[in-house]
N, C-alpha and C positions, 0 to 999 in steps of 0.2 A: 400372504396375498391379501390384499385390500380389494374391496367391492366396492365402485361406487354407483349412483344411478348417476347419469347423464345430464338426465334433469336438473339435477341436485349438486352436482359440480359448479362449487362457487367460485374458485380460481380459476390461475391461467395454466395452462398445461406445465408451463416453467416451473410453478410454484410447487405443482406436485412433482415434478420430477425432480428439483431440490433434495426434496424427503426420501427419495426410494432408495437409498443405500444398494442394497440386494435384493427387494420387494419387487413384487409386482404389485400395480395396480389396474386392476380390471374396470372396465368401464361398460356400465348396463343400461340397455332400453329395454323395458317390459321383462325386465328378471331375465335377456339375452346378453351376454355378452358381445361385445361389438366392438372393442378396442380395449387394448393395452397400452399402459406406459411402462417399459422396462429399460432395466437399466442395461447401459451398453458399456460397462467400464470395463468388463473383463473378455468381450468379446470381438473380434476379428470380423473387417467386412465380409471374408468368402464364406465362414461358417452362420453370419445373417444372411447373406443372400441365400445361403443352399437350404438353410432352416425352413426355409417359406419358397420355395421352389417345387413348384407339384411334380416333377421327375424324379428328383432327386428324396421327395417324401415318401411316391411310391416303391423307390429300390427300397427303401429301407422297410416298407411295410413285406414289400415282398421277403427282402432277407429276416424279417423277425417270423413270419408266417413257418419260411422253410425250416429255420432252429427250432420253430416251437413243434416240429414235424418230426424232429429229429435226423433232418438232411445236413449233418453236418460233416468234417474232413478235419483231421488231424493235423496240426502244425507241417509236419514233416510232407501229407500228401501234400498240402497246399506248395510247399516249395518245391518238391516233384513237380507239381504245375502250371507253376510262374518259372521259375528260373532255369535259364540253359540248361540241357546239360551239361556243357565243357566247365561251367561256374561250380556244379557238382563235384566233376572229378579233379577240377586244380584245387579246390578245397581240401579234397583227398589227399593227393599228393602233396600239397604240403603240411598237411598233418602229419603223415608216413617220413617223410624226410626229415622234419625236426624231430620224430623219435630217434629217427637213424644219427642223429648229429652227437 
């Protein structure tokens, strides 16, 4: 990551953004950070836009809150509690019937 002050930014935002490969470059007033230039070569509009979306920042402070709490569920419950039942037991069954085959 690159620091720069604001002030002291002698190009044009193009010029630095030329340079950043996989860098970040931070841009400061008064030793505050206050803008980034980042690069967006590897990234998708929905995962920028939810990046920086105050809803979708606080699920995710909440879901790191509840792990770091120890509230968490096991692969297996979690599919007990998203998917059908009937998707449970046709999974069954054809497990059972291609042993029987």
């Amino acid at each position: 990551m690159k620091t720069i002050k604001l002030s002291s930014a002698s190009r044009s935002l193009a010029e630095y953004a030329k340079e950043l490969n996989e860098d970040v470059i931070v841009l400061t007033e008064r030793n505050k950070a206050v803008a980034a230039v980042v690069s967006l070569k590897h990234v998708d509009r929905e995962s920028l836009a939810l990046s920086s979306h105050p809803e979708f920042l606080d699920l995710i402070a909440r879901a790191r809150r509840e792990f770091a709490a120890g509230k968490t569920i096991s692969f297996e419950e979690m599919k007990k509690a998203v998917l059908p039942p009937r998707t449970a037991d046709k999974r069954a069954k054809r497990k059972s019937h291609r042993a029987g085959e």
